[in-house]
C-alpha positions, -999 to +999 in steps of 0.1 A: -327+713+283-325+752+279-332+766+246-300+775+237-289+745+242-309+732+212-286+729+182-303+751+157-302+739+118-315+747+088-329+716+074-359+730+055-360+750+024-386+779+030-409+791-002-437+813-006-464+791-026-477+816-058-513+818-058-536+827-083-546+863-074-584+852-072-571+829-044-551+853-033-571+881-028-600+856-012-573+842+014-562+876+023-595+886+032-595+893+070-616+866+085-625+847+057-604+815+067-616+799+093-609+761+088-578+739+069-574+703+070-551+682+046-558+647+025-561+624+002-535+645-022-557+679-015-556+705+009-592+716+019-599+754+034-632+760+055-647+800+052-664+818+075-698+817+052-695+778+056-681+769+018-652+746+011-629+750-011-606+721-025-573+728-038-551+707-057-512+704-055-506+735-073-532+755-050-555+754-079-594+756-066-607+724-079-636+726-066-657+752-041-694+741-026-714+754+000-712+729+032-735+748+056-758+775+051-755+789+083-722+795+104-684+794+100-666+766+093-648+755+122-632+724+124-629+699+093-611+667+091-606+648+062-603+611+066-571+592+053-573+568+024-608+580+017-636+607-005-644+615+031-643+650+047-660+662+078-673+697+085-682+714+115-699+747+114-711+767+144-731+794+147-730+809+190-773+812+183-776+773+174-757+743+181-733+732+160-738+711+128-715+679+116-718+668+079-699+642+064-693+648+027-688+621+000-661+640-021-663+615-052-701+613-052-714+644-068-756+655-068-767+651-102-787+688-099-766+707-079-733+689-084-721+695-050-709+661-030-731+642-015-738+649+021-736+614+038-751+624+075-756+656+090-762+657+132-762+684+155-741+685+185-756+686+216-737+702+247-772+707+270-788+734+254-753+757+261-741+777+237-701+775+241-676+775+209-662+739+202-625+743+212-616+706+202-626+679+174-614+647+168-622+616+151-618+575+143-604+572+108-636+550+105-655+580+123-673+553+145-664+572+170-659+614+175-653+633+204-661+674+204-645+693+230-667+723+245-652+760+254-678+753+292-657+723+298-680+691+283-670+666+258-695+652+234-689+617+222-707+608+187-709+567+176-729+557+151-719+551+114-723+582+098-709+574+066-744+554+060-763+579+080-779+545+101-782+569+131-755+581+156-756+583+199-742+611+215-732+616+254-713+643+273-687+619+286-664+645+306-673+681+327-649+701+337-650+741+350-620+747+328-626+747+289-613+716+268-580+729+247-573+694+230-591+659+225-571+628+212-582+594+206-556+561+214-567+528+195-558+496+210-575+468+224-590+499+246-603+533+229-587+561+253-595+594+253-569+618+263-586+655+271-566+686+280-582+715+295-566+743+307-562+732+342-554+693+338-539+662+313-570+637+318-574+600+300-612+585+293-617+547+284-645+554+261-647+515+247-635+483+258-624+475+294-631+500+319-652+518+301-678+539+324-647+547+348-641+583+357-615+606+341-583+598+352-555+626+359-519+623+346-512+660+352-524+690+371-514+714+343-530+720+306-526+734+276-537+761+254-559+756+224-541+739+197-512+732+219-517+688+220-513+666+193-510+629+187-477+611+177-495+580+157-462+567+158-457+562+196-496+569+200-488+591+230-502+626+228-478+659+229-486+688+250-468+720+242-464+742+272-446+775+283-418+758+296-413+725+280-425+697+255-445+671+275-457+640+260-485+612+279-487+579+274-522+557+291-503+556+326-494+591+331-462+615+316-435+603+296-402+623+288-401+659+280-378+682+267-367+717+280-379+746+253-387+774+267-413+801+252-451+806+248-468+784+222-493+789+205-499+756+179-484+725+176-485+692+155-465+665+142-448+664+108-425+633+105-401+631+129-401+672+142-428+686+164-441+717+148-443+745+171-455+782+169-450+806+191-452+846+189-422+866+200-419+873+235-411+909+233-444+913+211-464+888+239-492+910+253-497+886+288-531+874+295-548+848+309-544+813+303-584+812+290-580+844+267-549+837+254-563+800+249-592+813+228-576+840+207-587+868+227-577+902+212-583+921+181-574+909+144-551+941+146-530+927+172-525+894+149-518+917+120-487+935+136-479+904+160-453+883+143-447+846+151-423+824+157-422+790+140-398+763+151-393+727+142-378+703+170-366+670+164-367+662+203-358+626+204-326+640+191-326+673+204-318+698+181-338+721+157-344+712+121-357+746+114-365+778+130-378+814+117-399+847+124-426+854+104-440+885+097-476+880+106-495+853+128-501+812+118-537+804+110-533+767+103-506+743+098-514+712+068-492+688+056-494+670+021-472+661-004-447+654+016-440+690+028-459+710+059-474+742+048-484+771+070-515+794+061-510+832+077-532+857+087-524+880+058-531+850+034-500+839+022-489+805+019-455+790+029-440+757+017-410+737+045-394+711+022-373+693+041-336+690+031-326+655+011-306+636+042-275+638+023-275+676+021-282+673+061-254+653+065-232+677+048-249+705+072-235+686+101-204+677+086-198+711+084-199+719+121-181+684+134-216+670+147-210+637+136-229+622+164-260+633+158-252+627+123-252+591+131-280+592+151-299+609+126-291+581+104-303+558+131-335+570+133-337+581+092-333+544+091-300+543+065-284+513+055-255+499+073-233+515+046-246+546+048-246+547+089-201+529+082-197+560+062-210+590+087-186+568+114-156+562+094-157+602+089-161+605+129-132+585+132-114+607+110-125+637+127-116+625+161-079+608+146-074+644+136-078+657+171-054+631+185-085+609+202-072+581+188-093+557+208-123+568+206-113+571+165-108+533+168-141+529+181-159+546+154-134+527+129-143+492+144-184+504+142-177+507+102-156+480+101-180+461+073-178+489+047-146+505+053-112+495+037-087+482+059-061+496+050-072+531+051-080+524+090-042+504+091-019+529+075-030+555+104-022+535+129+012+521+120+033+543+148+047+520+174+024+543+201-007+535+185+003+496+183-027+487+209-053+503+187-034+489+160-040+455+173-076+462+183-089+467+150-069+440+131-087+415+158-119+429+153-109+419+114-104+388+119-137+386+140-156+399+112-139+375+089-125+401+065-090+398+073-064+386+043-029+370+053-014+404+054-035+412+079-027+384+101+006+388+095+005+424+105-013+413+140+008+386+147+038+404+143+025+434+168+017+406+194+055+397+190+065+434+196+048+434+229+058+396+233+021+393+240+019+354+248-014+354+263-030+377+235-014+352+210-029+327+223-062+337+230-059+347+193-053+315+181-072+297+202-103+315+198-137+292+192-156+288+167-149+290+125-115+301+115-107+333+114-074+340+094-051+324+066-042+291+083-010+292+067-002+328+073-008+325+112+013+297+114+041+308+088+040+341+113+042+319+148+074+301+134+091+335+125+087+352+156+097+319+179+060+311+189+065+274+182+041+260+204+015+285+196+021+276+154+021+233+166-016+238+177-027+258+152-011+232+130-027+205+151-061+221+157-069+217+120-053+185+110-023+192+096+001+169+108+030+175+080+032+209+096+028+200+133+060+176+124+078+201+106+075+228+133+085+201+163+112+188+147+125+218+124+118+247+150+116+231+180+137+202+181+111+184+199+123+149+184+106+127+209+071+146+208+076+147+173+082+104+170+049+102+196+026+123+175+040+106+144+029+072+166-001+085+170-018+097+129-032+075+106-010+051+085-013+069+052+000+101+073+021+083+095+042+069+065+044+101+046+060+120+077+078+091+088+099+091+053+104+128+049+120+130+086+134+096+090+170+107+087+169+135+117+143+111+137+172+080+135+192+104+147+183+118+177+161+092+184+169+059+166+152+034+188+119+042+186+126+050+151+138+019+140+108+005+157+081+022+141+101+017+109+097-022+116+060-021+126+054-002+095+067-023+074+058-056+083+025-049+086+015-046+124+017-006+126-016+008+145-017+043+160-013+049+199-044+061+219-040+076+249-063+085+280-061+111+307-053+098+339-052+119+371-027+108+400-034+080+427-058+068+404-060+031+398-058+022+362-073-001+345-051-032+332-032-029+302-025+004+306+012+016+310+025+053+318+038+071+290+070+085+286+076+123+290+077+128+254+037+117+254+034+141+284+052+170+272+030+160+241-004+163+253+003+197+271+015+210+244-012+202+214-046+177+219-032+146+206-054+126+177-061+099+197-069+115+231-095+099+252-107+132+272-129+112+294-109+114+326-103+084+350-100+089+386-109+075+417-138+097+437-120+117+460-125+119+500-140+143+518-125+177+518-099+163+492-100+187+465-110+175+430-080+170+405-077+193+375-072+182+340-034+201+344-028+177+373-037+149+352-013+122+337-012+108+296-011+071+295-010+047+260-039+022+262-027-006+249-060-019+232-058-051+218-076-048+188-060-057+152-038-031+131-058-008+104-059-022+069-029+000+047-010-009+020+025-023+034+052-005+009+081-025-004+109-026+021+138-011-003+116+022+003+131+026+035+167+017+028+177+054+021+163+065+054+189+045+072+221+059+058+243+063+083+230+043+104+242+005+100+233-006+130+197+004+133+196-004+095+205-044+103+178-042+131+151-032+105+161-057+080+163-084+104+130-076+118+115-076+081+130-110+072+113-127+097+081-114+085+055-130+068+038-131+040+067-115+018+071-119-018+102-129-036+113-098-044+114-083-014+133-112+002+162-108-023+162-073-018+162-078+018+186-104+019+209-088-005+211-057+018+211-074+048+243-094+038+261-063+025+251-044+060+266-077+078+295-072+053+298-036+060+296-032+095+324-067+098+351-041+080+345-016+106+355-039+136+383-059+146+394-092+155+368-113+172+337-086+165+351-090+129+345-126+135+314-126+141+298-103+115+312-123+093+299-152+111+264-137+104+270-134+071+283-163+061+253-182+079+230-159+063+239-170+022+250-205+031+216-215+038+191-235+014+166-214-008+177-182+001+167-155-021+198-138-030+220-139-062+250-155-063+264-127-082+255-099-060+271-122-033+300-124-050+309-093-061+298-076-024+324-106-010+350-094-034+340-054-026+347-062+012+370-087+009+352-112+022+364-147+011+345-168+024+314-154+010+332-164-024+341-196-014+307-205-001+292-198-033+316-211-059+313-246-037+273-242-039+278-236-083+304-266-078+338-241-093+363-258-064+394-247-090+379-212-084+382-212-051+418-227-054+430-204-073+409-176-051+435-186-025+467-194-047+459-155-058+461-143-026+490-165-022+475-184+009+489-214+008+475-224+043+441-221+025+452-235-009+462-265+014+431-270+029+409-259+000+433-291-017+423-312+009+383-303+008+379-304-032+410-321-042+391-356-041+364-346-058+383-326-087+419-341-093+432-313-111+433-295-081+466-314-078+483-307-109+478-269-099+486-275-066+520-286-077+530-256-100+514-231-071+536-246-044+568-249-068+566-208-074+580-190-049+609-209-023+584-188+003+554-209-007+575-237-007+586-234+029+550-227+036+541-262+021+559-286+035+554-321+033+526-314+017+545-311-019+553-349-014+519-353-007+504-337-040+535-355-057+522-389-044+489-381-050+495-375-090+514-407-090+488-426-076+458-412-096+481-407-128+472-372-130+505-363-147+528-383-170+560-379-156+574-356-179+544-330-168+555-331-132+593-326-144+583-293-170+556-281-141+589-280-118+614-271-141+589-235-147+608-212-119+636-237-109+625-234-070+621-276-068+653-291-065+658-329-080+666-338-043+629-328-036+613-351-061+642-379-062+618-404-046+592-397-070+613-399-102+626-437-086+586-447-081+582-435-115+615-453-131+606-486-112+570-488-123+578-480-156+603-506-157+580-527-143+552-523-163+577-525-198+585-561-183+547-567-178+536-555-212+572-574-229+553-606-209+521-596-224+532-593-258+550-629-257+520-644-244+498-631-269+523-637-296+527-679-283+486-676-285+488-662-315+506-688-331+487-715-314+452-705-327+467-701-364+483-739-362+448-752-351+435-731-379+455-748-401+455-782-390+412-779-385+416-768-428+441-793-438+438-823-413+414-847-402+398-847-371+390-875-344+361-876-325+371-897-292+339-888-270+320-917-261+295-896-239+266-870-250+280-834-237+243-826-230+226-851-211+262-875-202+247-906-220+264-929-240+259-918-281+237-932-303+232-926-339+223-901-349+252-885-332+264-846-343+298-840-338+314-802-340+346-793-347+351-781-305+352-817-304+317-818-282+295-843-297+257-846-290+230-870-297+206-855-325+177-865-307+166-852-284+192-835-269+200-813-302+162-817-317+174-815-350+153-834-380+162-822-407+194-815-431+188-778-429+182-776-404+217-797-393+238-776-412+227-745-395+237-761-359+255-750-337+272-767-303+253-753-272+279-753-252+304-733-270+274-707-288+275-683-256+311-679-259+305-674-300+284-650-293+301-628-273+330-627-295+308-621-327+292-589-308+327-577-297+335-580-334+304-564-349+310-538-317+343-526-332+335-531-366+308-504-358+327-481-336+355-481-360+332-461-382+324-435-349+347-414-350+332-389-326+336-414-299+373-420-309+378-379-306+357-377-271+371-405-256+406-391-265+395-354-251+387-371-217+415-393-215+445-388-189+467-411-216+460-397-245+485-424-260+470-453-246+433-443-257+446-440-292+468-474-287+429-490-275+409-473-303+437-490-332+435-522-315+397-519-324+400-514-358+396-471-357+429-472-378+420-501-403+418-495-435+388-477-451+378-465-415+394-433-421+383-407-448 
């Protein structure tokens, strides 16, 4: 990468740090800075007559102490998280000298800190300038790099002074520019000289090894650094930045331009470099050692430049008027120490302010990518991207905008993104980032409603489906994808979303309702638990009976007495032999299946194994079959069967079906049989009207067998009044002969004026209830057309009420004499029956009444003749036992005589005057109880008024009743 193609920035506010003049004057001072190292919340500054100065955030001096008597300060380093700084002073007569200070341990006398260890470095006996240093943060280990080309290695623990080891580990021709150490399971050192990139295992495995190169070119002094992040070291270079890991070079990074120090500072590489046009060319060795006059650093400027080359641009860049000495950081800022003294503070920029410095030129890339690396929050990162989006909507890139919309997606309102990408052109992206919603789980029902309805402009099936279809958790309102489907005619697409998660009210709804699916919707119906079975059954049993009113009637009747269990099905692929008990479905099942998984869907498909080179059957190929398992039906409550009697208006026949079916269920309580019953008849009674002739017949057939039964369960008044509703008579008949009302049903018939039924309702009844006659007689005499209808049979009723004396004659002559339609030619045989037995039966009772008058007067003469005469006892013989009589001999006044012993047993007077004759006692005691009989009966008159209520000759009962006394005197109050 050139260097203008670096994207320059100004990410760091410059300031000049205000020094106390004392400071100020002593840091100007040509050569007196020789040294700076940074720590431990200090900055530390080495002089050339070997004192150390500590200063404190605000450049204060805190303290100043004399480190080495003799020679400049060359190289300090002041150990992280310590006290501990280390000094190197050299002097070109002497080898150097290392101290290691103890900053928070002050001499008593001289209160200076204590000097932990002090060694000199060896490098043979040569005097060369150390051009390197570095050290272990535990400084176990230091390396010292030589201007003749050697590295020294120290070890030892000089923080305890217990003694150190040192050993010139590396020669080279060319002089050391940069040592770095890389911790690890291994301690590498990597060495730079001017010539080569060389790496040292100094510890661990392979340790002993010679140097090995990863490049054939160096550095110049103060041109490598380590990036402890990555632990690879960075080599600055003419041309480029290099870095090296252990196996050789890494990336680098195009910047063109003579350097003259680097080193890390967070995430930039710190680089100065002088001018080019103020560049006096020498050699790589003088330029790498400083060669010159301080005059030419007075009036050289420098260029200092901070590059962020992981993402490629500059964070900062800037001439200064006179050369770098030394580059610290601390506190969070990096500070750069000049030749002419001055100080100068680079606080980098807070990352929102950055942001807005990129905003400002459109770089919203590396905007995000500096937010990448700054490590922001995924908020943070959705806002830089929702504001690329914006950027790139602006210039019309509307899909890459999407892209950057979808990244933010989390943190970004919808319908910011949405309202941009209404326009029918834009409906893909449109679609794209209301699916990557619904991925993310933040869609609402508007938002599914919004994608489902662009799917329908672009009558995208297949997308649809693979929406809806998509694994795992669901992704949008339920109700709202499937409220959407139905709209927009996706009705098979809304069933299985319905179906997928179990909600079979819907899956009805939308085959029946939007579909018309009527058969599919009766199998999956078939195939749901009862409880959910039942409640869809009822709320589409109307449209189901229908369209398909067989197999609705027949689920009805399984329901509902008790024997419903849902259908299972298994996959079955062709020319496979199945299994007994097994039978193929119907199309609806099949249509079913590819349509929606059904409930009970055996997956596991059964096939035969296939031949050789036959190719395998797919699950599409396969056919749906209903196992028939024999297993018994689920346990569910059985409702009452009058909650299904609504379902089946309008549909007698299918309704009669049902209720036959339930009848001859068991276990049914009374209730349910009348209701069934009840309805059953009035269905038998309803369907009879609406046929003719001989399929009249034989509804009515049905019905009548069904109520004239014993124990059935219906009322007799709901019989009656549905037989009167659909004029059904014998329905009324049957039931007034089964509460015994025959006159009923005579007069039902004399009503209707049908005398061929009054006839033979007369016939059936009229022996068992007379007075069927006596209205038989004034129906036929009404009309001359009834008449004519009769017949014979008038004479017949006439003859009849003769014979049982159902009518006094006079009755039978006012009953006819009503509408004057009998004629006296009619009844002329009847009137001379009537006029001889009445003449007949005047002579008998004239006979009767002589005969009781002659006995009469008989009785009262032996009365008289027993009171007034004597009377002559002529037997000769014992009436008892037939023997001759001896005295004692009883006669009575019956003229039966008796011997008194033993045949009467009588010994005493008393006991003689008390006897009676055996023989005539019986008959004397009859007649004394027929006596006492009417005596008391005579007093009942309740019996005299009952007797005449139920009497046919209401003048003879009363004729009886006097001759028993009921009319003597005092009987009657």
């Amino acid at each position: 990468m050139a260097l203008n193609s670096w994207k320059v920035f100004k990410f760091f506010d410059v300031s000049q740090v205000k020094l106390p003049d004392d400071e100020s004057a002593s840091l100007s001072e040509q050569g007196n800075i020789t040294s700076a190292a940074s720590g431990s919340e200090s900055v530390f500054f080495g002089s050339a007559d070997g004192t150390v100065k500590i200063l404190s955030q605000s450049f204060k001096v805190v303290r100043s102490f004399k480190a080495h008597d003799v020679g400049a300060i060359t190289h300090m380093k002041q150990v992280q998280g310590t006290s501990l700084l280390v000094t190197i002073a050299e002097d070109l007569s002497s080898e150097p000298i290392l101290k290691v200070w103890a900053l928070d341990k002050l001499e008593k006398k001289t209160g200076i800190p204590r000097c932990q260890s002090t060694l000199t470095i060896h490098n043979g006996r040569k005097q060369f300038p150390i051009s390197a240093f570095a050290a272990l943060d535990d400084l176990s280990q230091l390396a010292v790099g030589f201007a003749n080309g050697a590295v020294t290695v120290v070890r030892g623990d000089l923080i305890h002074d217990r003694g150190a080891r040192q050993r010139t580990v590396f020669e080279s021709e060319e002089p050391i520019t940069g040592i770095e150490f890389r911790e690890g399971n291994i301690t590498t050192l990597y060495i730079a000289t001017t010539g080569r990139i060389a790496t040292l295992v100094i510890s661990g495995r392979g340790q002993g090894q010679p140097a090995r190169s990863l490049d054939e070119t160096g550095c110049g002094v103060e041109c490598m650094t380590v990036d402890k992040a990555t632990r690879d070291v960075i080599v600055a270079r003419d041309d480029a930045i290099y870095t090296y890991g252990l196996h050789g070079r890494g990336p680098f990074y195009a910047y063109e331009g003579q350097k003259k120090m680097i080193t890390i500072f967070k995430d930039y590489v710190a680089v100065v470099s002088p001018p080019k046009t103020n560049t006096i060319t020498r050699s790589g060795p003088l330029r790498a050692f400083g060669g010159g006059s301080h005059a030419d650093d007075i009036f050289n400027t420098s260029s200092f430049t901070l590059l962020n080359i992981d993402l490629k641009f500059i964070a900062h860049q800037e001439a200064l008027s006179s050369q770098v000495k030394a580059l610290v950081s601390e506190w969070g800022d990096l500070f750069i120490l000049t030749t002419d003294g001055k100080i100068f503070r680079y606080h980098e920029k807070a990352f929102p302010q950055k942001l807005d410095l990129l905003y400002q030129r459109n770089l919203y890339l590396l905007a995000i990518n500096l937010a990448q690396k700054a490590g922001l929050g995924a908020a943070q990162q959705n806002i830089i991207l929702r504001k690329y989006g914006d950027y790139l909507y602006q210039k019309q890139d509307y899909d890459t905008a999407m892209q950057q919309y979808l990244k933010a997606i989390d943190n970004t309102e919808p319908s910011q993104v949405i309202r941009k990408f209404l326009d029918t052109q834009r409906i893909h992206n449109l679609i794209e980032y209301l699916e990557e919603l619904h991925d993310h789980h933040k869609a609402t029902s508007d938002h599914t409603t919004l994608l489902l309805n662009c799917y329908a402009k672009l009558k995208d099936v297949d997308k649809l489906e693979q929406f809806i279809k998509s694994p795992g958790d669901l992704k949008f309102d339920l109700d709202t994808a499937i409220s959407m489907c139905r709209q927009g005619g996706y009705y098979d697409q809304a069933a299985y979303l319905a179906r997928k998660h179990n909600e079979h009210e819907l899956v009805v709804d939308i085959l029946i309702e939007d579909s018309k699916r009527y058969a599919e919707a009766l199998a999956y119906i078939w195939r749901l638990e009862p409880e959910n079975a039942y409640h869809n059954l009822m709320k589409y049993a109307t449209v189901l009976l229908e369209h398909r009113p067989r197999d609705t009637t027949q689920i009805f009747i399984d329901y509902y007495t008790g024997r419903f269990r849902p259908k299972k099905d298994a996959i079955v692929v062709p020319n496979a032999p199945t299994s007994q008990g097994m039978g193929i479905a119907s199309s609806a099942v099949q249509n079913l299946a590819a349509l929606l998984p059904l409930p009970y869907m055996n997956t596991n498909v059964i096939q035969s194994p296939a031949s050789a080179g036959e190719q395998k059957p797919t699950l599409s190929q396969a056919q749906i079959i209903e196992t028939n398992i024999d297993e018994p039906p689920p346990e569910y409550k059985v409702p009452k069967p009058r909650t299904a009697f609504s379902a089946f208006v309008d549909h007698a026949a299918e309704f009669v079906i049902f209720l036959e079916a339930c009848i001859k269920a068991d276990e049914l309580n009374e209730d349910d049989k009348g209701d069934l019953y009840t309805t059953l008849f009035e269905m038998y009674l309803h369907t009879a009207n609406s046929k003719k002739d001989s399929e009249r017949e034989e509804w009515e057939t049905k019905a009548k067998n069904l109520v004239e039964g014993k124990d059935i369960p219906i009322d007799t008044s709901n019989v009656l009044l549905l037989s009167h509703l659909s004029n059904f008579r014998d329905g009324t008949i049957l039931v007034r002969e089964q509460q015994g009302l025959r006159f009923d049903i005579f007069r039902s018939y004399t009503s209707a004026k049908d005398t061929v039924g009054a006839i033979k309702a007369l016939r059936k009844y009229g022996p068992e209830d007379p007075q069927l006659y006596p209205a038989a007689l004034a129906y036929f005499t009404s009309s001359p057309t009834i008449l004519e209808e009769a017949g014979d049979e008038l004479n017949a009723v006439l003859e009849k009420i003769d014979q049982d004396g159902l009518m006094a004659p006079l009755q039978v002559i006012q009953t006819l004499s009503v509408n004057g339609v009998a004629t006296m030619g009619m009844i002329k045989d009847y009137l001379s029956r009537t006029i001889e037995r009445e003449r007949q039966e005047i002579s008998n009772n004239r006979h009767m009444i002589e005969t009781f008058r002659n006995d009469t007067v008989t009785k009262q003469v032996e009365l008289a003749a027993i009171d007034s005469k004597p009377v002559v006892f002529q037997a000769t013989r014992c009436a008892s036992c037939g023997s001759p009589l001896e005295l004692p001999t009883v006669h009575f006044l019956c003229k039966h005589s008796f011997h008194q012993y033993p045949c009467l047993n009588i010994s005493s007077d008393e006991e003689l005057e008390d006897a009676e004759c055996p023989l005539c006692t019986p008959q004397n005691a009859t007649i004394k109880a027929i006596k006492k009989a009417q005596e008391e009966s005579a007093e009942r008159h309740d019996l005299f008024l009952d007797a005449l209520g139920r009497s046919r000759d209401k003048f003879g009962t009363v004729s009886e009743w006097f001759g028993r006394g009921v009319m003597g005197v005092g009987s009657v109050e």
